[in-house]
C-alpha positions as CSV (number, residue, x, y, z in Angstrom):
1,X,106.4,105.5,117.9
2,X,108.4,106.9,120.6
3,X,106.8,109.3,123.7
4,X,105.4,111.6,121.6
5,X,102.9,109.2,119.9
6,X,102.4,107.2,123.1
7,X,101.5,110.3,124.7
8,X,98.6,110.8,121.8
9,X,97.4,107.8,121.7
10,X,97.1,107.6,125.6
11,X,95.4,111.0,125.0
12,X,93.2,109.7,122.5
13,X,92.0,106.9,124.6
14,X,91.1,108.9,127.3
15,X,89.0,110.8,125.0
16,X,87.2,108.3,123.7
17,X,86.3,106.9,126.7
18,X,85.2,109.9,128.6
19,X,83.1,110.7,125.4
20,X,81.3,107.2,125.5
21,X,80.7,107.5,129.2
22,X,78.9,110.8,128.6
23,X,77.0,110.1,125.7
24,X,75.2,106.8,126.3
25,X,77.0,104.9,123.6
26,X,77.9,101.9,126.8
27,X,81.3,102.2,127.2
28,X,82.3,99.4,129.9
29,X,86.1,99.6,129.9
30,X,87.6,97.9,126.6
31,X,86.2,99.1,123.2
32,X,87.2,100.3,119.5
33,X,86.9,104.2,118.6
34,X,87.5,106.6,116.2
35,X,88.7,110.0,117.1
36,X,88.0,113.2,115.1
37,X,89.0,116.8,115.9
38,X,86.0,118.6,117.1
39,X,86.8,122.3,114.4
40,X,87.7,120.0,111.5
41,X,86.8,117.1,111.4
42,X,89.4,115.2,110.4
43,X,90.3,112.0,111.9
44,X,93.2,110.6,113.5
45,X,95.2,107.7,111.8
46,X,98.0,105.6,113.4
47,X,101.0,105.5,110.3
48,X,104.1,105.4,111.8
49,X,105.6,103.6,115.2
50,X,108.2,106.1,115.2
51,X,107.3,109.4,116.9
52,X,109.0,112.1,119.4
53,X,107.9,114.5,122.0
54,X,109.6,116.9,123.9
55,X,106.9,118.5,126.3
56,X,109.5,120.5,128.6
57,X,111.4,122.1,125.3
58,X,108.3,122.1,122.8
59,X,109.7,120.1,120.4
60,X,107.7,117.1,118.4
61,X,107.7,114.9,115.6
62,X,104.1,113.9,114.5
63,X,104.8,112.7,111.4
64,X,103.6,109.0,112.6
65,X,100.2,110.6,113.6
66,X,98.2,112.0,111.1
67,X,94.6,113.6,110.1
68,X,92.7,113.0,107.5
69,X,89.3,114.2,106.7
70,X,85.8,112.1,105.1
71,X,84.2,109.7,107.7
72,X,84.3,106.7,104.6
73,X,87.9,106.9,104.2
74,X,87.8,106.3,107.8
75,X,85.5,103.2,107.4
76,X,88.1,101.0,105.8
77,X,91.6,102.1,107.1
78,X,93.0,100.0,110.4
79,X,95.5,103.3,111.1
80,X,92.0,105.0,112.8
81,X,90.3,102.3,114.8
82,X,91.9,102.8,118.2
83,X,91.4,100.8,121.0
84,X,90.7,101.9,124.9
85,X,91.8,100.3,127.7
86,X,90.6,101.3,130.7
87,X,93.6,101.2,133.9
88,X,92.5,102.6,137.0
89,X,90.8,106.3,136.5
90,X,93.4,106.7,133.3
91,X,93.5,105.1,130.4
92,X,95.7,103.3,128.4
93,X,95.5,103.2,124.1
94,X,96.9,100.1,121.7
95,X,96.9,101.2,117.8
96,X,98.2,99.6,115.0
97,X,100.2,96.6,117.0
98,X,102.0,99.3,119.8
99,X,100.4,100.1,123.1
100,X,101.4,103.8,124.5
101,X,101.9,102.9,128.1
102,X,104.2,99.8,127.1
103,X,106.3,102.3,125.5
104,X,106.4,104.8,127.6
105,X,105.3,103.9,131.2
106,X,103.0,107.2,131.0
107,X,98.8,107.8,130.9
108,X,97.0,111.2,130.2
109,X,94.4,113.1,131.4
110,X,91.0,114.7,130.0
111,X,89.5,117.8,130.3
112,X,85.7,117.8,129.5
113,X,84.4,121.0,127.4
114,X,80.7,119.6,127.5
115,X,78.5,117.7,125.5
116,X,81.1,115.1,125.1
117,X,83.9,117.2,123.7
118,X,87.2,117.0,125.2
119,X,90.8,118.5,125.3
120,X,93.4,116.2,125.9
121,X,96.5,117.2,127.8
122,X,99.9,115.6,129.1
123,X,101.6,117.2,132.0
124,X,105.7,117.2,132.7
125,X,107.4,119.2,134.9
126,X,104.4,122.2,135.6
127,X,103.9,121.7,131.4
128,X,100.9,121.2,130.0
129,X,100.3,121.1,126.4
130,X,97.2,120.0,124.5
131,X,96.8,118.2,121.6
132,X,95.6,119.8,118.7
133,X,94.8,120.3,114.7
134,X,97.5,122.6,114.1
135,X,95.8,123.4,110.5
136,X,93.8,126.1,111.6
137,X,91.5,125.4,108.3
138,X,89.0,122.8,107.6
139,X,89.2,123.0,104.0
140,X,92.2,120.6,103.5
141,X,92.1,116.9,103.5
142,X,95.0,116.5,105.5
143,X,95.6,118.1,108.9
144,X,99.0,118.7,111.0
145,X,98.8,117.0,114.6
146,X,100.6,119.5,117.0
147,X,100.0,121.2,120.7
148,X,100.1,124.8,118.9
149,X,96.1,125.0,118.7
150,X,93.3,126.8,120.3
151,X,90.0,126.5,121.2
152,X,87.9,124.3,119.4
153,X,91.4,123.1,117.3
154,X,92.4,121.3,120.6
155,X,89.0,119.9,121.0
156,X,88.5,115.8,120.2
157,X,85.3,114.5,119.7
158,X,85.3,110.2,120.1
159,X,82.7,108.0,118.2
160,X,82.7,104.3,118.9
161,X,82.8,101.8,116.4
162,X,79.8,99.1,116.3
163,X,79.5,96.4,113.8
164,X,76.0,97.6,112.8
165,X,76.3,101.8,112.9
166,X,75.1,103.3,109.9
167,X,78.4,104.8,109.3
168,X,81.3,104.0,112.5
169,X,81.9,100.6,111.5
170,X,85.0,98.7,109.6
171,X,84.2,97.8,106.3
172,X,86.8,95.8,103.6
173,X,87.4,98.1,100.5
174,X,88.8,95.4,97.7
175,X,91.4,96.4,95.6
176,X,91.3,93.2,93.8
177,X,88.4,92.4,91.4
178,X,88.0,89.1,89.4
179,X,85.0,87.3,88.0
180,X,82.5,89.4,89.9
181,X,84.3,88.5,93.0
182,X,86.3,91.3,95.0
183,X,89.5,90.6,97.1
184,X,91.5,92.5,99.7
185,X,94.8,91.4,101.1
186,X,94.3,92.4,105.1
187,X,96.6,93.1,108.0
188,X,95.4,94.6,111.7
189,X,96.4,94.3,115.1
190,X,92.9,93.6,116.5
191,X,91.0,90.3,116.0
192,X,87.9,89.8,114.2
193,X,85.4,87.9,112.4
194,X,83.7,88.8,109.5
195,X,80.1,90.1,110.2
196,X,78.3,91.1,106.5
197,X,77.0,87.5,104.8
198,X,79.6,85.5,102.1
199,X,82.7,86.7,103.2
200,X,85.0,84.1,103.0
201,X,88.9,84.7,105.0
202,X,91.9,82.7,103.8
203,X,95.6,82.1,104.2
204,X,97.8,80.8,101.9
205,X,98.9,77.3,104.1
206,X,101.0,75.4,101.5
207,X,102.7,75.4,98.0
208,X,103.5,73.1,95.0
209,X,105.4,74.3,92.4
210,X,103.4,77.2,90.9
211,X,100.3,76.5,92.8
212,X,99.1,78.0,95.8
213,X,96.3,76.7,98.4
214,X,94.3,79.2,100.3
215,X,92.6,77.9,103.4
216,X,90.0,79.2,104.6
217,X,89.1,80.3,108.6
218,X,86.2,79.8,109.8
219,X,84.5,82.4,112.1
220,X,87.1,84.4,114.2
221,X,90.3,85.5,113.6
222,X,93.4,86.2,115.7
223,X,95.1,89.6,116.0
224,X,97.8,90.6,113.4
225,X,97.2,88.0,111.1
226,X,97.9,88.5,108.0
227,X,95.1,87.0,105.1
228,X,93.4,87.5,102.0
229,X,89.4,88.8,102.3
230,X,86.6,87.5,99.9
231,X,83.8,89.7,98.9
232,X,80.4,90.1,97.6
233,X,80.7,93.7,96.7
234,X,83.1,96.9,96.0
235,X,81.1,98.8,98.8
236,X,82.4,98.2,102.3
237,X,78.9,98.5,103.5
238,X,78.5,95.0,102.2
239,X,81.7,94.0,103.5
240,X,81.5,94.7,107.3
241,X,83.5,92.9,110.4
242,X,83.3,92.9,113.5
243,X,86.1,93.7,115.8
244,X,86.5,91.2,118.7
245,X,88.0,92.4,122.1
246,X,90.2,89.0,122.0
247,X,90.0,85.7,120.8
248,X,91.6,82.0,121.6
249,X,91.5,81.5,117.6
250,X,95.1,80.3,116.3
251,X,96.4,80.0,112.5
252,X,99.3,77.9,112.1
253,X,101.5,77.7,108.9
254,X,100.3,80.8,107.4
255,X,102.7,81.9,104.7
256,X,102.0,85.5,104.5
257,X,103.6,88.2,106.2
258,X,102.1,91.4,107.0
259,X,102.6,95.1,106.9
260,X,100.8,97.9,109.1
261,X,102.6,101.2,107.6
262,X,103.4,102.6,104.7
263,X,103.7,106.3,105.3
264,X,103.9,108.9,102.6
265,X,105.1,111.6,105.0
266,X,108.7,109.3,106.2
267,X,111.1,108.8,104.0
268,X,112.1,105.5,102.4
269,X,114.9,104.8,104.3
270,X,112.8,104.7,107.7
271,X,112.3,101.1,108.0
272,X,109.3,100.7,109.5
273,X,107.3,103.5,107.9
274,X,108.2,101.6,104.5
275,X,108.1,97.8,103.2
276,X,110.2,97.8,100.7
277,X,109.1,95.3,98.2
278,X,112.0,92.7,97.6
279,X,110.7,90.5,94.5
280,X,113.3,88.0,95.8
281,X,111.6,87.8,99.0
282,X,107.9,88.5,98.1
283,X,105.0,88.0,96.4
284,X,101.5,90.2,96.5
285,X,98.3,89.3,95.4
286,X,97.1,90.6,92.0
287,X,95.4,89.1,88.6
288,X,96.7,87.7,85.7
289,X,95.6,86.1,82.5
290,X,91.9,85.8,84.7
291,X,93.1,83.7,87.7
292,X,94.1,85.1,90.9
293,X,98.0,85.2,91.7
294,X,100.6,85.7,93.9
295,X,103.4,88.0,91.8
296,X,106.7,89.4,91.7
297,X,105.5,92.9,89.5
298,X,104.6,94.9,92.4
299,X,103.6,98.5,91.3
300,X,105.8,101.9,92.1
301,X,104.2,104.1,95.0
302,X,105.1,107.9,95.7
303,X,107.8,108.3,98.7
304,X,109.9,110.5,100.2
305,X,113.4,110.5,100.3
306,X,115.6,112.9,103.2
307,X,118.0,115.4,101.6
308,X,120.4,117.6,103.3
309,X,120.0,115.6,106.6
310,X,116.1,116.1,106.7
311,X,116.1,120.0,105.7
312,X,114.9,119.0,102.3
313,X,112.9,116.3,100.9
314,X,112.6,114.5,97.0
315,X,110.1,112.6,95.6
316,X,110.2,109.5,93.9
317,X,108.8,106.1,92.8
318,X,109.2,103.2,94.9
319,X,107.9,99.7,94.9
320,X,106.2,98.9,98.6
321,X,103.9,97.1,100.0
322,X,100.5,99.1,100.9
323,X,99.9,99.9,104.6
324,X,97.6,96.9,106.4
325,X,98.2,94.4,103.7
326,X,100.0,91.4,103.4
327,X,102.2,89.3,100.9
328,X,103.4,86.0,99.8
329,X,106.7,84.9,101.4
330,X,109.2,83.6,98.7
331,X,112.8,82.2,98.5
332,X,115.3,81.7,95.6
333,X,113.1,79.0,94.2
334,X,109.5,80.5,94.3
335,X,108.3,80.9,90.7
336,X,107.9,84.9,89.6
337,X,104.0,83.6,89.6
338,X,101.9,81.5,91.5
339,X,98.5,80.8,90.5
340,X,96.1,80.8,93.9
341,X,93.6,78.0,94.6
342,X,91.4,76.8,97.1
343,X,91.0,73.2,96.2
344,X,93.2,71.4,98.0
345,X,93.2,68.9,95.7
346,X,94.4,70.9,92.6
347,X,97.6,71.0,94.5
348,X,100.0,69.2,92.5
349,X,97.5,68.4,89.4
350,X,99.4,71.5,87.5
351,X,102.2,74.0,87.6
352,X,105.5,73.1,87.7
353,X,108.7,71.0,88.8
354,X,110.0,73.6,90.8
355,X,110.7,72.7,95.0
356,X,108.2,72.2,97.3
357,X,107.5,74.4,100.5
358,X,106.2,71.3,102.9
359,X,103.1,72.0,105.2
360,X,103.5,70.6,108.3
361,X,100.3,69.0,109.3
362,X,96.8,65.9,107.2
363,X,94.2,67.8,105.9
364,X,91.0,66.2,104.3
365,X,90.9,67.3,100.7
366,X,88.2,69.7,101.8
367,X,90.9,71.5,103.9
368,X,90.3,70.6,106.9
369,X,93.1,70.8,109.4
370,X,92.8,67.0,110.9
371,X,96.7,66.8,112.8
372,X,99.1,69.0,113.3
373,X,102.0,66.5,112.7
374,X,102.0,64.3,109.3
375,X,101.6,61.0,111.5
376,X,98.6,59.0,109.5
377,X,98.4,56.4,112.1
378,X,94.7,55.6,112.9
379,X,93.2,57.8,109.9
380,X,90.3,56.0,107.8
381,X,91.2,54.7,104.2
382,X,90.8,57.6,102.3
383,X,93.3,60.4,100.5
384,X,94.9,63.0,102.6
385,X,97.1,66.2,102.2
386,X,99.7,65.2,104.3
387,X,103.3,67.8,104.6
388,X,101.7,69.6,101.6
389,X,101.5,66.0,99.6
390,X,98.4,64.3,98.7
391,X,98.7,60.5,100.2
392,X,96.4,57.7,100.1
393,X,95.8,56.0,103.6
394,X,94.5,52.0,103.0
């Protein structure tokens, strides 16, 4: 996301924010919004950190910013919630782990059009140009972010996020389904906490052979972490968080890795639009024979490839990792299948001889993180999880 995107999502944040000011909804200075174009409809999504703008020679690159209509898509995708800091009388934007004035020293401006609809503008050497839907039509899905609109097509309408809206609010969609339980694998930049009753949030904290331990967190967690979410329900009305503004909530030893983007409109080769899945180096979530597993069979997902030095494009089947999900780190001696478990003390009871991955750290068999070294001095008789090993203490 170079200036270009910086310059949007600056642009963005102002919009939100003079939006919220007008319309009641309590904007105080720090919140989460979602931004839709006021002709369309559609809403602005975050999928790329790679961007350029060129406000002097009207040249751009929006590719990382795109717009997507339907409100519910909206509901469970991290690439829309944006959130608004504001600096001063400007405003500064962080999206999807990147924050527009870190990256390019610059704030924006808003113009107000009334009842809290706004045109956004950046200004460079007596330039102004104003974001816009460039796809003068609201009958596609997908719009084109640009500065070539008019009217009501460079118009931004802001609506802030709350935990308990009928409609704004971030909701879990599980991909995952298994015994009448649902599961998403999970990756944002912003901290939270589940909100909707019976969620339950894990990490995966230690291995044994081909068994896995998820632990669970308990109540908030931190920013751009990745974990795996429990649910009650395929709807994510019954699968709400709430987004915090920060937390002092740490994981330690987490052994997933997460991904924010995985962009259908870069090609392959752009490194961060795409995480290439590597089954040397990964796992992902997934079910087999009815238990829940960390696997190397990740499935092929539509990309495209550059041709011709970017004049023409192919498409083809690739294996990456989904956009705001997470996987399993492996090595050379990870089994191609690890069955997941969060019993602590089913770790080591079955699977196989294969290396351990140590744990730094005594749990109590219920999971409970007791020391963060392996020292057992002073601990009550009793058995332990100690460096990933159950140990008895007389």
């Amino acid at each position: 996301m170079k200036r270009l995107q910086t310059f949007f999502l600056l642009a963005t944040t102002c919009v939100a924010t003079a939006f919220a000011q007008d319309s009641g909804t309590g904007f105080v200075g720090n919140d989460y919004y979602r931004i839709h174009n006021f002709a369309t409809g559609r809403y602005i999504y975050v999928t790329d950190n790679k961007d350029n703008y060129d406000i002097t020679h009207d040249q751009e690159d929006f590719q990382a910013i795109q717009l997507w209509k339907d409100a519910n898509k909206a509901i469970s995708a991290p690439a829309s919630v944006i959130y608004i800091k504001q600096v001063g009388s400007q405003y500064d934007l962080m999206a999807q782990g990147s924050g527009v004035h870190a990256l390019t020293g610059y704030y924006v401006n808003v113009n107000s059009k009334g009842n809290g609809v706004y045109e956004v503008y950046a200004q460079k050497d007596g330039v102004t140009k104003y974001l816009s839907d460039d796809r003068t039509s609201d009958r596609y899905d997908q719009g084109k972010m640009g500065t070539g609109g008019k009217l009501n097509y460079r118009r931004w309408v802001v609506d802030k996020i709350e935990t308990n809206h009928a409609t704004n609010y971030v909701g879990i969609k599980p991909t995952i389904e298994l015994n009448g339980k649902y599961y998403q694998p999970y990756y944002a930049s912003y901290p939270f906490k589940a909100a909707s009753p019976d969620m339950h949030i894990y990490y995966v904290s230690m291995t044994d052979g081909d068994m896995a331990l998820l632990q669970e967190i308990e109540g908030e967690v931190p920013a751009s972490t990745p974990v795996l979410i429990e649910c009650t329900s395929a709807n994510t009305f019954d699968n709400r968080i709430e987004l915090l503004a920060s937390t002092s909530a740490t994981v330690t030893g987490n052994k997933l890795a997460g991904v924010y983007f995985c962009n259908g409109e870069r090609p392959k080769s752009s490194t961060d639009a795409y995480k290439i899945f590597d089954a040397a180096k990964m796992r992902i979530f997934s079910v087999e024979n009815g238990k829940l597993v960390l696997t190397d069979n990740a499935p092929d997902r539509l990309a495209n490839t550059e041709v011709n030095n970017y004049t023409t494009w192919e498409t083809e089947w690739v294996k990456c990792i989904p956009a705001n999900t997470c996987y399993f780190k492996a090595n050379a001696s990870t089994p191609s299948v690890i069955e997941l478990t969060s019993d602590p003390t089913s770790i080591g009871t079955i699977g196989g001889n294969t290396e351990k991955q140590q744990a730094e750290g005594v749990y109590s068999l219920s999971g409970t993180r007791l020391r963060t070294t392996n020292n057992v001095e002073g601990l009550p008789a009793g058995l332990y999880i100690v460096g990933g090993r159950k140990m008895t203490v007389k």
